[in-house]
MARDRENMAR-909688 format. One record per atom (N, C-alpha, C): residue number from 0; residue in three letters; atom name; x, y, z. Coordinates in steps of 0.1 Angstrom, whole numbers. Layout:
residues N
<node><num>NUM</num><residu>ala</residu><atome>CA</atome><X>X</X><Y>Y</Y><Z>Z</Z></node>
...
end
This chain:
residues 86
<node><num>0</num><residu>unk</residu><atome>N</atome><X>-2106</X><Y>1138</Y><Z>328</Z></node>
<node><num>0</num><residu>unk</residu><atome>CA</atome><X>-2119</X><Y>1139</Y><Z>321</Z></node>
<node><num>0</num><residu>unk</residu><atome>C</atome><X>-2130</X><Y>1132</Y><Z>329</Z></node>
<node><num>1</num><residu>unk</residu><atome>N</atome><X>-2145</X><Y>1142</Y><Z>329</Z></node>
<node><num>1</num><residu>unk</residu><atome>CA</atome><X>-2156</X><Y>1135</Y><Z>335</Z></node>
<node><num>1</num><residu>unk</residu><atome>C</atome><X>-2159</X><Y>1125</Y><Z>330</Z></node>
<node><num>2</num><residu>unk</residu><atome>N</atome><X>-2164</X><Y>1112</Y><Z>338</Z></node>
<node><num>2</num><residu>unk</residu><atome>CA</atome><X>-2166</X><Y>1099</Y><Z>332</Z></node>
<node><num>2</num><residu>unk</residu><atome>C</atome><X>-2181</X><Y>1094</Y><Z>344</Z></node>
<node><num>3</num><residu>unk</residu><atome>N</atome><X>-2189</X><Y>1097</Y><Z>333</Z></node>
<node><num>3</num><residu>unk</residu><atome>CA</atome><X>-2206</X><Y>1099</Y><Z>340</Z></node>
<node><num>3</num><residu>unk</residu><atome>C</atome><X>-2206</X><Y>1080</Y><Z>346</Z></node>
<node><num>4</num><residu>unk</residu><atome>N</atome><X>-2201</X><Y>1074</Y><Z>338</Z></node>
<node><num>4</num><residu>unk</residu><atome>CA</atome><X>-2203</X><Y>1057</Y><Z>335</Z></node>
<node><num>4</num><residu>unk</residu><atome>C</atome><X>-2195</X><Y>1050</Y><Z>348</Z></node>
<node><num>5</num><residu>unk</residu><atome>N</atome><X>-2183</X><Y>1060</Y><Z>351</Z></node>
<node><num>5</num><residu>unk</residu><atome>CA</atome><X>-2179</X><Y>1050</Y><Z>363</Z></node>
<node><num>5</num><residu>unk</residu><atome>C</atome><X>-2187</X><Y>1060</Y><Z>378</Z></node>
<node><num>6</num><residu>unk</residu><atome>N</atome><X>-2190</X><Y>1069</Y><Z>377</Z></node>
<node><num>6</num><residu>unk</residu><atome>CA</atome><X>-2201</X><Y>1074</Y><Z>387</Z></node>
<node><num>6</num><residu>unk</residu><atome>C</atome><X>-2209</X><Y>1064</Y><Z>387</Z></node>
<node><num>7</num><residu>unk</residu><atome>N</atome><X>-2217</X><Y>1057</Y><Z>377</Z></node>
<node><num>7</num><residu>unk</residu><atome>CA</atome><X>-2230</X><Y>1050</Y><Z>376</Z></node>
<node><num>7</num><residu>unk</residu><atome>C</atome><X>-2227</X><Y>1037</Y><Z>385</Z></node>
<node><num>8</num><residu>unk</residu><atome>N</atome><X>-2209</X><Y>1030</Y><Z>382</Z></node>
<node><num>8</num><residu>unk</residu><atome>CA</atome><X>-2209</X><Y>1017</Y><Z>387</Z></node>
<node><num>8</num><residu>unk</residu><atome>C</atome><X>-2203</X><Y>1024</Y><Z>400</Z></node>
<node><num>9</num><residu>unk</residu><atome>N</atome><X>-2198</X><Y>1029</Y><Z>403</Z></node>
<node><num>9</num><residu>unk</residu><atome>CA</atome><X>-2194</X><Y>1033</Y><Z>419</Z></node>
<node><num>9</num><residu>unk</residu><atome>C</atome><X>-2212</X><Y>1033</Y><Z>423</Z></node>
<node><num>10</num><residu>unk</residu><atome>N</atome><X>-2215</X><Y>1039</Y><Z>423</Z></node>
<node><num>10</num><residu>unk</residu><atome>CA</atome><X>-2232</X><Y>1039</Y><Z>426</Z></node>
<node><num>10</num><residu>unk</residu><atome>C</atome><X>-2235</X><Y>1021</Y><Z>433</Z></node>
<node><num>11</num><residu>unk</residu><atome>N</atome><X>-2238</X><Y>1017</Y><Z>419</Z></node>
<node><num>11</num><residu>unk</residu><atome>CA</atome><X>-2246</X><Y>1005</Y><Z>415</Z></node>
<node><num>11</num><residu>unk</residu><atome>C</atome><X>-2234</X><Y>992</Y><Z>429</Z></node>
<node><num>12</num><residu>unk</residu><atome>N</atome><X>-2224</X><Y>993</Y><Z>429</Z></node>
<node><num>12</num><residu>unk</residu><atome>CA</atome><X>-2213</X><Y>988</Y><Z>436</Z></node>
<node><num>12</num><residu>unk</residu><atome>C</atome><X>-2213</X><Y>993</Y><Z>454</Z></node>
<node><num>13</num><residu>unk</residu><atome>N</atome><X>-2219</X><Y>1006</Y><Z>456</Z></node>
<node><num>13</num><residu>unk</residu><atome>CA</atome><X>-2225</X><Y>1009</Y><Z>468</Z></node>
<node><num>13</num><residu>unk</residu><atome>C</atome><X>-2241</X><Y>1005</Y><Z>475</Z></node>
<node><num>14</num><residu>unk</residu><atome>N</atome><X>-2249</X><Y>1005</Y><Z>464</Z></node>
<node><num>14</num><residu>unk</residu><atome>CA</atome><X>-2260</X><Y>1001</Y><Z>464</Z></node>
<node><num>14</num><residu>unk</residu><atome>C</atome><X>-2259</X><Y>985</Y><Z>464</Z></node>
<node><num>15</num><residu>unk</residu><atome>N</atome><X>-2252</X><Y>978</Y><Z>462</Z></node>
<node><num>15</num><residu>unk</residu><atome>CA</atome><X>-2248</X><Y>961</Y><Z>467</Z></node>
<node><num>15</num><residu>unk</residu><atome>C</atome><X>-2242</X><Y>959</Y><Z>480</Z></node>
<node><num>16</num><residu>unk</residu><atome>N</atome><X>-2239</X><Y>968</Y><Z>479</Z></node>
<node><num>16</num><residu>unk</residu><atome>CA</atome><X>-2228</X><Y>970</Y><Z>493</Z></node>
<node><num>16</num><residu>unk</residu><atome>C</atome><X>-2241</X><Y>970</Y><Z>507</Z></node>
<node><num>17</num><residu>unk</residu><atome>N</atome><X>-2247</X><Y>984</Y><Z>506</Z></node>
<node><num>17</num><residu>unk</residu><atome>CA</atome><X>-2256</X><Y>987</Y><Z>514</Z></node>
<node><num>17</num><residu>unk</residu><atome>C</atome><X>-2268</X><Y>970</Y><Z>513</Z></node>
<node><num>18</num><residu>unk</residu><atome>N</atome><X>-2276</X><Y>969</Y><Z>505</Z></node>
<node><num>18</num><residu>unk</residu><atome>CA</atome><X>-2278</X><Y>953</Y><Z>505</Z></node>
<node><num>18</num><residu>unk</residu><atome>C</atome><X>-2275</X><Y>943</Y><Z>511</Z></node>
<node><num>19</num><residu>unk</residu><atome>N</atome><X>-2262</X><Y>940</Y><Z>511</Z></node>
<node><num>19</num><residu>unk</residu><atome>CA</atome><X>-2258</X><Y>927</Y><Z>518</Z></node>
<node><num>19</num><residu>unk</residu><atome>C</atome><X>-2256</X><Y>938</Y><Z>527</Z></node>
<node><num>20</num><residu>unk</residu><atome>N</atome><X>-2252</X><Y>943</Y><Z>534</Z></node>
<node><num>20</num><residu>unk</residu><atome>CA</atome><X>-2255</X><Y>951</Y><Z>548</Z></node>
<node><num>20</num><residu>unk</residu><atome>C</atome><X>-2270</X><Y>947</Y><Z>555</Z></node>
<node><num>21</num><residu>unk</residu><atome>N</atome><X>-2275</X><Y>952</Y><Z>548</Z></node>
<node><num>21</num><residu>unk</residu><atome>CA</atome><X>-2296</X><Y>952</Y><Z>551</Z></node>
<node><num>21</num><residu>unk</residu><atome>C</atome><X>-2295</X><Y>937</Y><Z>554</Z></node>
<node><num>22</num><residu>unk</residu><atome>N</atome><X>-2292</X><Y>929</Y><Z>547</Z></node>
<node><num>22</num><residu>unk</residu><atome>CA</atome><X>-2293</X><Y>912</Y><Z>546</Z></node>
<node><num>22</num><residu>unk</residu><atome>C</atome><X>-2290</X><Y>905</Y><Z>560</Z></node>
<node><num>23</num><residu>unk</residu><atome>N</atome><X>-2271</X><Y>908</Y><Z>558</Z></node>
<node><num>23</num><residu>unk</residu><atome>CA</atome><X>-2269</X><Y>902</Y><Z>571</Z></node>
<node><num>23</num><residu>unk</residu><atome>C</atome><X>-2272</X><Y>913</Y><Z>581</Z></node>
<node><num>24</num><residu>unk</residu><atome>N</atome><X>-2281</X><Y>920</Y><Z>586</Z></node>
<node><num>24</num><residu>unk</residu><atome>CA</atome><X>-2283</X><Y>923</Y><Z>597</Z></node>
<node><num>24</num><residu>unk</residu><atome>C</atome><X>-2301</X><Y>922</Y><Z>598</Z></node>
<node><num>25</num><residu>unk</residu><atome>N</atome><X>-2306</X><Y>919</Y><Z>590</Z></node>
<node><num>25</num><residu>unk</residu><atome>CA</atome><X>-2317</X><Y>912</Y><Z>588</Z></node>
<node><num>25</num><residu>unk</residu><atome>C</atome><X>-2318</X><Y>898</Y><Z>598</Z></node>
<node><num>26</num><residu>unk</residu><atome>N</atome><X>-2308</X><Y>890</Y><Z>594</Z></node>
<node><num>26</num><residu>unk</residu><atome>CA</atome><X>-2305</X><Y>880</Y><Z>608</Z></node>
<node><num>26</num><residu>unk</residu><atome>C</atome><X>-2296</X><Y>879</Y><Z>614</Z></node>
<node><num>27</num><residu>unk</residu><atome>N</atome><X>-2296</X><Y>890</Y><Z>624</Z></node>
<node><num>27</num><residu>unk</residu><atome>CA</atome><X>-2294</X><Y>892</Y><Z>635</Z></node>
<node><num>27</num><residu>unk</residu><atome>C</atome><X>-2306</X><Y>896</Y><Z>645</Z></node>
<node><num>28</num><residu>unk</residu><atome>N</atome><X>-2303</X><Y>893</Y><Z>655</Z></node>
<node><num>28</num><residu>unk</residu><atome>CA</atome><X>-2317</X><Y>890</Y><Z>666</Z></node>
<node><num>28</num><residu>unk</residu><atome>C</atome><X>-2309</X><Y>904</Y><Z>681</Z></node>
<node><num>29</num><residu>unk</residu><atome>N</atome><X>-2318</X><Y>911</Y><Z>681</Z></node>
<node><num>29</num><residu>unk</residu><atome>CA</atome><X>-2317</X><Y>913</Y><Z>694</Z></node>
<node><num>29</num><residu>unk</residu><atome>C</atome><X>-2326</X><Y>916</Y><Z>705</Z></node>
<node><num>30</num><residu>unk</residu><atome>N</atome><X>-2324</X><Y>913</Y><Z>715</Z></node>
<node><num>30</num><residu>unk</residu><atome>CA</atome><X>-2335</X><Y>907</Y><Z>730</Z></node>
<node><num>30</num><residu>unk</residu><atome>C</atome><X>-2331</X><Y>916</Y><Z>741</Z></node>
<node><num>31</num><residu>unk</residu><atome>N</atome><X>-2336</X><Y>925</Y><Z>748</Z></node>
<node><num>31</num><residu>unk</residu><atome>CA</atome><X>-2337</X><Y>933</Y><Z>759</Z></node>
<node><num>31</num><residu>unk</residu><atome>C</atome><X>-2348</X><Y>933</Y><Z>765</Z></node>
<node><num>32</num><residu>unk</residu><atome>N</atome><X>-2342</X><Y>930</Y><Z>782</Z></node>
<node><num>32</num><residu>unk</residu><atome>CA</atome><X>-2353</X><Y>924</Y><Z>792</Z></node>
<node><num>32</num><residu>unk</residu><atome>C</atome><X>-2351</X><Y>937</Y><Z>803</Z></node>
<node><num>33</num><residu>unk</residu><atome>N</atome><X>-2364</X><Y>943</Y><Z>811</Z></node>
<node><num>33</num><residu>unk</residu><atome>CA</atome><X>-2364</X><Y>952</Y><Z>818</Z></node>
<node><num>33</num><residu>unk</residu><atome>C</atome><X>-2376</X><Y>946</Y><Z>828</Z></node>
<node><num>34</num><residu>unk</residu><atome>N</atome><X>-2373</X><Y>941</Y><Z>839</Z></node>
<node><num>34</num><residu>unk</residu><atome>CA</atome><X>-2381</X><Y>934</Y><Z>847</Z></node>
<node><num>34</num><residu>unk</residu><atome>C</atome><X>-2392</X><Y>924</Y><Z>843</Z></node>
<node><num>35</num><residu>unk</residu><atome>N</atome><X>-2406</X><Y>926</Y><Z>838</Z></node>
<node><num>35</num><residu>unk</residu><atome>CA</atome><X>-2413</X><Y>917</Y><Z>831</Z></node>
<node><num>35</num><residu>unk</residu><atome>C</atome><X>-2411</X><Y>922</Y><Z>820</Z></node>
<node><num>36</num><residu>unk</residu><atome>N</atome><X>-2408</X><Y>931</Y><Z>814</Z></node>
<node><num>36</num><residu>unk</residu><atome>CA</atome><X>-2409</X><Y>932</Y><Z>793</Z></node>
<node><num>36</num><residu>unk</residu><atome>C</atome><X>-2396</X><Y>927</Y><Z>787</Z></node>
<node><num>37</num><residu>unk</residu><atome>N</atome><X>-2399</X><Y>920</Y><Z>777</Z></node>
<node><num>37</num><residu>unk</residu><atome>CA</atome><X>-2388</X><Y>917</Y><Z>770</Z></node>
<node><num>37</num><residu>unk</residu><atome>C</atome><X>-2391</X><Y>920</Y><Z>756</Z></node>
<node><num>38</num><residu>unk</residu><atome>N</atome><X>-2380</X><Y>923</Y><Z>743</Z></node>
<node><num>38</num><residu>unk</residu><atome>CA</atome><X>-2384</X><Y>931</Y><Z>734</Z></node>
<node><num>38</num><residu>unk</residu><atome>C</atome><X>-2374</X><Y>922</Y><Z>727</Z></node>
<node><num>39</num><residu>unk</residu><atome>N</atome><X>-2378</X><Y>919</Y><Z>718</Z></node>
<node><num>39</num><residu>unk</residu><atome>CA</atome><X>-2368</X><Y>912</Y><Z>706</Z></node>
<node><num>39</num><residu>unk</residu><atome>C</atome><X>-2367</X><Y>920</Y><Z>692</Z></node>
<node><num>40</num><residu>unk</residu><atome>N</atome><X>-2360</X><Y>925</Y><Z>683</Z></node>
<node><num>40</num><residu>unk</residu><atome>CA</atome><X>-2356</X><Y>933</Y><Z>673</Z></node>
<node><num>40</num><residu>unk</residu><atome>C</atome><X>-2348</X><Y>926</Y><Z>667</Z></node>
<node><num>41</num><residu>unk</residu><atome>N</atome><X>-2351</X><Y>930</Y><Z>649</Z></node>
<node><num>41</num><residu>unk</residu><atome>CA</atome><X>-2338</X><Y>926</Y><Z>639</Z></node>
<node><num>41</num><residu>unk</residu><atome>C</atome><X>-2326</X><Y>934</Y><Z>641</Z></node>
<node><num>42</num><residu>unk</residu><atome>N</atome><X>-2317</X><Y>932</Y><Z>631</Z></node>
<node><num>42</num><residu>unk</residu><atome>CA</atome><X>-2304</X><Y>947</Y><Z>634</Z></node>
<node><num>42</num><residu>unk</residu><atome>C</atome><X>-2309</X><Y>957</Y><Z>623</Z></node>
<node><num>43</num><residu>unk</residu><atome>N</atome><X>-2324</X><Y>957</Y><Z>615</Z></node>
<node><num>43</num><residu>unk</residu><atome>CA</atome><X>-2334</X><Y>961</Y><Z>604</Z></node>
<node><num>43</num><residu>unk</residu><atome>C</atome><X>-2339</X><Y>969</Y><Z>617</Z></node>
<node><num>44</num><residu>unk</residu><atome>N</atome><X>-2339</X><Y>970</Y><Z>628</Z></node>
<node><num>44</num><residu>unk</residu><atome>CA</atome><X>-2347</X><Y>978</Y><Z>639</Z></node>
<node><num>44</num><residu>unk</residu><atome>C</atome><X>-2365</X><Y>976</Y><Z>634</Z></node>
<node><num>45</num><residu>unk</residu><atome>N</atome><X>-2365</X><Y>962</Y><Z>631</Z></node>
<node><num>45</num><residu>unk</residu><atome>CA</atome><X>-2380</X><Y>957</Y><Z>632</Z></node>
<node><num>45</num><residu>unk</residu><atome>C</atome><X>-2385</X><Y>948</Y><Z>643</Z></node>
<node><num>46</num><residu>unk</residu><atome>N</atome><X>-2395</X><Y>953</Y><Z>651</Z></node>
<node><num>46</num><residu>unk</residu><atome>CA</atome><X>-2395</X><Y>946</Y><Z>665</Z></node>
<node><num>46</num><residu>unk</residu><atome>C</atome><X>-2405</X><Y>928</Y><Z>661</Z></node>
<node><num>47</num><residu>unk</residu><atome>N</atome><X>-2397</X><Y>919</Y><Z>667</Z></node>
<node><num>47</num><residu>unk</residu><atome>CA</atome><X>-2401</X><Y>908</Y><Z>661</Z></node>
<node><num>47</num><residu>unk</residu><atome>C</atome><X>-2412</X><Y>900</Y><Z>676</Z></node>
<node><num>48</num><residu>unk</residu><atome>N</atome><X>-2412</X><Y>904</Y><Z>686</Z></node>
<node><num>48</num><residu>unk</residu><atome>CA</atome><X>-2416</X><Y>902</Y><Z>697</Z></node>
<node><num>48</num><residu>unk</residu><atome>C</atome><X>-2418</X><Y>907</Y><Z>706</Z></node>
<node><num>49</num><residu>unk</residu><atome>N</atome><X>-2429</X><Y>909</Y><Z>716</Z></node>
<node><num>49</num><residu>unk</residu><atome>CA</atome><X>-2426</X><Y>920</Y><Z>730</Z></node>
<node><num>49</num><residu>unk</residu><atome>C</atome><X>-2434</X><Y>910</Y><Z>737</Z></node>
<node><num>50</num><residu>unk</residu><atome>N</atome><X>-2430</X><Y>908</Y><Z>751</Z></node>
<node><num>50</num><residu>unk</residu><atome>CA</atome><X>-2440</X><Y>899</Y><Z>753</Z></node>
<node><num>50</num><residu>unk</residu><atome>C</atome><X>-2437</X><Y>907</Y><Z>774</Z></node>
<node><num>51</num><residu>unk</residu><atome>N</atome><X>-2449</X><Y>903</Y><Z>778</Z></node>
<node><num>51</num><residu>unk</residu><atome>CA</atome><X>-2449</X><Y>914</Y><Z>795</Z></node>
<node><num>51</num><residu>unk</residu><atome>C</atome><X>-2456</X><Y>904</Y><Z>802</Z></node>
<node><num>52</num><residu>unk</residu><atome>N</atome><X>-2452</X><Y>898</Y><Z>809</Z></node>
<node><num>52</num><residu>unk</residu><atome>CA</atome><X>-2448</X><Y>889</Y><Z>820</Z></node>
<node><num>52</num><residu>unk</residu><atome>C</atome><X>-2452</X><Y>876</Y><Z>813</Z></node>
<node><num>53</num><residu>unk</residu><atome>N</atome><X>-2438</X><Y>872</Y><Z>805</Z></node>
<node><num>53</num><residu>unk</residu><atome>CA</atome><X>-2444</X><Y>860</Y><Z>794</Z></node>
<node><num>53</num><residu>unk</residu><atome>C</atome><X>-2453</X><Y>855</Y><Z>786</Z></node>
<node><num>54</num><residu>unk</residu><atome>N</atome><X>-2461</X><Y>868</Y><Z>785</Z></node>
<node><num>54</num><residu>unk</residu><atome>CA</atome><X>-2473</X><Y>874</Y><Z>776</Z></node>
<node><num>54</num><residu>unk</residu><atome>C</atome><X>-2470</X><Y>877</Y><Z>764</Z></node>
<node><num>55</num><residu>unk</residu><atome>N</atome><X>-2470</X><Y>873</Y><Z>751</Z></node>
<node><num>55</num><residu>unk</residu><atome>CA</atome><X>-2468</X><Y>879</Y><Z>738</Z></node>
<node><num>55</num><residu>unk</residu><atome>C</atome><X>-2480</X><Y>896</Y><Z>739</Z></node>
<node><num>56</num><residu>unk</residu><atome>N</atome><X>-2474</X><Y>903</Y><Z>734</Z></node>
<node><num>56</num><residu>unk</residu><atome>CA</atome><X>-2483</X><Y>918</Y><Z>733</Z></node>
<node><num>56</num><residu>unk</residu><atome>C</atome><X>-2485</X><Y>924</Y><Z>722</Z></node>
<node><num>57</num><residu>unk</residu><atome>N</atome><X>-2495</X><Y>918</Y><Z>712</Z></node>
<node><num>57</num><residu>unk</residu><atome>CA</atome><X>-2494</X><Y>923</Y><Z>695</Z></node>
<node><num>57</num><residu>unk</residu><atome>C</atome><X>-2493</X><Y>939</Y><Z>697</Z></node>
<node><num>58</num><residu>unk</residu><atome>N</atome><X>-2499</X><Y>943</Y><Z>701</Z></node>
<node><num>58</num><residu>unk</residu><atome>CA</atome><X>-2503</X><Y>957</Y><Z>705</Z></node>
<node><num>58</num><residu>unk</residu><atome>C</atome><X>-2497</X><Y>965</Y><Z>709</Z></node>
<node><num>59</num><residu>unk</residu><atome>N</atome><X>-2482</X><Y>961</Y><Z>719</Z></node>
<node><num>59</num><residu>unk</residu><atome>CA</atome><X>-2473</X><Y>969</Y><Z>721</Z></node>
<node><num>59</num><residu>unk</residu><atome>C</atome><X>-2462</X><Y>965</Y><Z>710</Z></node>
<node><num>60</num><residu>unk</residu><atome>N</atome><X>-2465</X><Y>957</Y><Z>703</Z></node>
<node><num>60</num><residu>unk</residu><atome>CA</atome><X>-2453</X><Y>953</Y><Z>694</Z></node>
<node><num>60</num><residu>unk</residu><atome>C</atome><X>-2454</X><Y>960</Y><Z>685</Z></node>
<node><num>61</num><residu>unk</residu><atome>N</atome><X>-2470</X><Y>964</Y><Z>678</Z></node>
<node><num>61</num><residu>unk</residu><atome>CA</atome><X>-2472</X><Y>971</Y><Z>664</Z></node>
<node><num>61</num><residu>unk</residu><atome>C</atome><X>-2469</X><Y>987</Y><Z>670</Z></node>
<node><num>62</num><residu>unk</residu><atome>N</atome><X>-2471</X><Y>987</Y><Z>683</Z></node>
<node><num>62</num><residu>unk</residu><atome>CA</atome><X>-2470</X><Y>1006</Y><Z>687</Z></node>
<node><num>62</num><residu>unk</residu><atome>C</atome><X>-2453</X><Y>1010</Y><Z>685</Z></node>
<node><num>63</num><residu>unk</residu><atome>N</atome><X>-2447</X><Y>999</Y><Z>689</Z></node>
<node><num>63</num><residu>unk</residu><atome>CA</atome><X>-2432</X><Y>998</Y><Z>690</Z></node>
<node><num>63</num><residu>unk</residu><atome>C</atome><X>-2424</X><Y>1000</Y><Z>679</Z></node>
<node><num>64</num><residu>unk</residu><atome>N</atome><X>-2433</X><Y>994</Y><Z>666</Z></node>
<node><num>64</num><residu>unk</residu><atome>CA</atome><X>-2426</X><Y>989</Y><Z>656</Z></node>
<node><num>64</num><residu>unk</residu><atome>C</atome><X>-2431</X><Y>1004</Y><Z>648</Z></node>
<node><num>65</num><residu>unk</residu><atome>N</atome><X>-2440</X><Y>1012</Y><Z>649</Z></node>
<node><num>65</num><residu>unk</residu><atome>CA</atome><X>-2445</X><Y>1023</Y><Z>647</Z></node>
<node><num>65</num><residu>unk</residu><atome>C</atome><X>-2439</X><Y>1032</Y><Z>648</Z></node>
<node><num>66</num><residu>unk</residu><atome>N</atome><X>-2439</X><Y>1036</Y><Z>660</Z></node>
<node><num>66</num><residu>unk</residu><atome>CA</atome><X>-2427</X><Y>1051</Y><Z>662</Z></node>
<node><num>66</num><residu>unk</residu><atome>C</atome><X>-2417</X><Y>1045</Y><Z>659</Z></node>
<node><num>67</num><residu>unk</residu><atome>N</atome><X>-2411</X><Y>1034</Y><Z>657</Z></node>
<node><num>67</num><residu>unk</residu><atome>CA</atome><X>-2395</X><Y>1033</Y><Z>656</Z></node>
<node><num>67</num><residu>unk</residu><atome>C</atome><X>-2397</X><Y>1035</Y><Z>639</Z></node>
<node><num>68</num><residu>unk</residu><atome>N</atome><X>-2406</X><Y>1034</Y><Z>628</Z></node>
<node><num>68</num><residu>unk</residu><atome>CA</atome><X>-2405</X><Y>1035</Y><Z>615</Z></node>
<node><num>68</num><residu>unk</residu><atome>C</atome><X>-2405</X><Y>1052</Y><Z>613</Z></node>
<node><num>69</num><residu>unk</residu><atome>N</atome><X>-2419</X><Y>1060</Y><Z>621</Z></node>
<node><num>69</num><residu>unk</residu><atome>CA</atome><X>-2418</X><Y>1071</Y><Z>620</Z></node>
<node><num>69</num><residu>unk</residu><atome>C</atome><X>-2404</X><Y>1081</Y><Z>622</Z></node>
<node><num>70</num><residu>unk</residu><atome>N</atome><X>-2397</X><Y>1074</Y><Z>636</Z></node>
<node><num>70</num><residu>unk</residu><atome>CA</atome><X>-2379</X><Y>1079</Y><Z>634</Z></node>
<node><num>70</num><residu>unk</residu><atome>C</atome><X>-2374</X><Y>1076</Y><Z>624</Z></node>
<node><num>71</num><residu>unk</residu><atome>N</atome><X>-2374</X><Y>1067</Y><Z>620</Z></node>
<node><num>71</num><residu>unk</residu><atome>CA</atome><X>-2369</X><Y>1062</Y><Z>608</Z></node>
<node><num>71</num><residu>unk</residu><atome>C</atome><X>-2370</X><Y>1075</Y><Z>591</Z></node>
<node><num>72</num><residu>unk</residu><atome>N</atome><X>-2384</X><Y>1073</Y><Z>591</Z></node>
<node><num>72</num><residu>unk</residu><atome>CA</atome><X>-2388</X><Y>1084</Y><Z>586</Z></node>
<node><num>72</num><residu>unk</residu><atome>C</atome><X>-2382</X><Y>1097</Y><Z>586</Z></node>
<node><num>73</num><residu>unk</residu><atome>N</atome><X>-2381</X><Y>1105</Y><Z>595</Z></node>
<node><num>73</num><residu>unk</residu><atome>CA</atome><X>-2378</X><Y>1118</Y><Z>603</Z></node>
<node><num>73</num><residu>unk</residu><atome>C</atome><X>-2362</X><Y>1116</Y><Z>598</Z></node>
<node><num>74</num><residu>unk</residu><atome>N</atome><X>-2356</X><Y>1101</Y><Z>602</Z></node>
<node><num>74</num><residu>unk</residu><atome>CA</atome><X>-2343</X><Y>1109</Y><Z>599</Z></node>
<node><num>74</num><residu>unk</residu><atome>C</atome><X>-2337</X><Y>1109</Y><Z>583</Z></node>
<node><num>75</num><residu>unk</residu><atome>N</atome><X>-2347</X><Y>1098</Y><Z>577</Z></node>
<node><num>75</num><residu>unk</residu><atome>CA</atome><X>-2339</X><Y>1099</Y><Z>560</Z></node>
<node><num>75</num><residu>unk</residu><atome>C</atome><X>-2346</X><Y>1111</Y><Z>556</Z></node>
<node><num>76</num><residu>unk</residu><atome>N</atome><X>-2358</X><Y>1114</Y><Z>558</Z></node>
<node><num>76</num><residu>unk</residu><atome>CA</atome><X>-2359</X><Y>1132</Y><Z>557</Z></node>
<node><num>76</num><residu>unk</residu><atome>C</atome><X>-2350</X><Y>1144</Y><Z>560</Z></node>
<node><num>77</num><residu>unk</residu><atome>N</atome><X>-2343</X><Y>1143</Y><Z>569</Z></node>
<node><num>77</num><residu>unk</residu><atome>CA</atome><X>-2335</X><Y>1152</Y><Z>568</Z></node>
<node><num>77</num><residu>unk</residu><atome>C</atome><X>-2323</X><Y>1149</Y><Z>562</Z></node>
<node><num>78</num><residu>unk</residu><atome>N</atome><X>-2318</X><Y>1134</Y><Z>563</Z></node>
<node><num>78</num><residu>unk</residu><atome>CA</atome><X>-2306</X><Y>1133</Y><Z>549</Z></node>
<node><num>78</num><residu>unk</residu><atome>C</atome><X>-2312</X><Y>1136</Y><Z>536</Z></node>
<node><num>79</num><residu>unk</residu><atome>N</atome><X>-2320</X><Y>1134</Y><Z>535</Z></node>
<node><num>79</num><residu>unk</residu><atome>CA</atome><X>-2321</X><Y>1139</Y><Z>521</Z></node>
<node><num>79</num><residu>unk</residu><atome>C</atome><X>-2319</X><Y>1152</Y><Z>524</Z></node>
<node><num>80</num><residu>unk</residu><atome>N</atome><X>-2327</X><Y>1160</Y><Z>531</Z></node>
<node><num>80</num><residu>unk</residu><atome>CA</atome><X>-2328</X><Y>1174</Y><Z>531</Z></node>
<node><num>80</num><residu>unk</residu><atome>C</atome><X>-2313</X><Y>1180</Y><Z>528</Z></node>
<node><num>81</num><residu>unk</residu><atome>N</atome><X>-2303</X><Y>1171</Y><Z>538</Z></node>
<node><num>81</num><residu>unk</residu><atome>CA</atome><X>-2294</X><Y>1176</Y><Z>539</Z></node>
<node><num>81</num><residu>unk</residu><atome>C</atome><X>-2283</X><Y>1171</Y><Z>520</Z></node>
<node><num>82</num><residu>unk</residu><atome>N</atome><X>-2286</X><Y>1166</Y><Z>519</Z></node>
<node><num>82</num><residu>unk</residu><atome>CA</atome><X>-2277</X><Y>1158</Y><Z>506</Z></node>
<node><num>82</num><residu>unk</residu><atome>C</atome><X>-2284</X><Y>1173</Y><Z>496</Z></node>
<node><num>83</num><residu>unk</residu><atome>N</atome><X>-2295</X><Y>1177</Y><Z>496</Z></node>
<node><num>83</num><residu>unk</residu><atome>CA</atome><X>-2297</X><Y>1186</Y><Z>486</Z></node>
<node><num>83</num><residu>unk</residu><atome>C</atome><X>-2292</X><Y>1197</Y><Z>483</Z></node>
<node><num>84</num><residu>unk</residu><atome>N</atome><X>-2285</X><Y>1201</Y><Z>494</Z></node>
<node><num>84</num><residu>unk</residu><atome>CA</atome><X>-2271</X><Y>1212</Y><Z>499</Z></node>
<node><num>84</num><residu>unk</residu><atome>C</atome><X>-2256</X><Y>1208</Y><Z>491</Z></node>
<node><num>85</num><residu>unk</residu><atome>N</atome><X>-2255</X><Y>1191</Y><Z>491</Z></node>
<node><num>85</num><residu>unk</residu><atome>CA</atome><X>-2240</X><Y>1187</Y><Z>485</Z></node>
<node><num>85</num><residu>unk</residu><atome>C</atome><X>-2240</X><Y>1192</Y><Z>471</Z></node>
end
C-alpha cells in the first residue's frame, strides 16, 4: 500500500543529509597556485581569495565567483529539466 507519509520523511531525512554535506564542505578550504595567481575556494565552490603576485584582486575574485555561480545555475537547470521527465 502507497504511503505518501514515509515518502515525506525519506525526503525530509535526505534534505538533512544533503545539509550536513553543504556544512562540512563549507569548511573545507581549497588553494591552487599557477605561477603568480593563487585562488582559494570552499568545497561550496565559493572563491574566498585570488590574490596575483601577492596582491589580493577583489575584482578577479567577484569575476570568478560569478561565472562559477552562473555554471552553477546552468547546471541545476537542467536537473531540474531533467527530473521533470522522472
Amino acid at each position: 500500500m502507497f504511503n505518501p507519509f514515509k515518502q515525506l520523511g525519506d525526503m525530509n531525512e535526505m534534505r538533512k543529509s544533503a545539509m550536513a554535506i553543504q556544512k562540512a564542505l563549507s569548511g573545507m578550504l581549497f588553494t591552487a597556485k599557477e605561477g603568480e595567481v593563487e585562488i582559494t575556494m570552499n568545497g561550496n565552490q565559493e572563491v574566498q581569495s585570488v590574490t596575483i603576485g601577492g596582491v589580493p584582486n577583489e575584482s578577479v575574485k567577484r569575476a570568478i565567483g560569478n561565472v562559477i555561480k552562473q555554471s552553477q545555475q546552468a547546471a541545476a537547470g537542467q536537473l531540474a529539466q531533467m527530473s521533470k521527465g522522472m
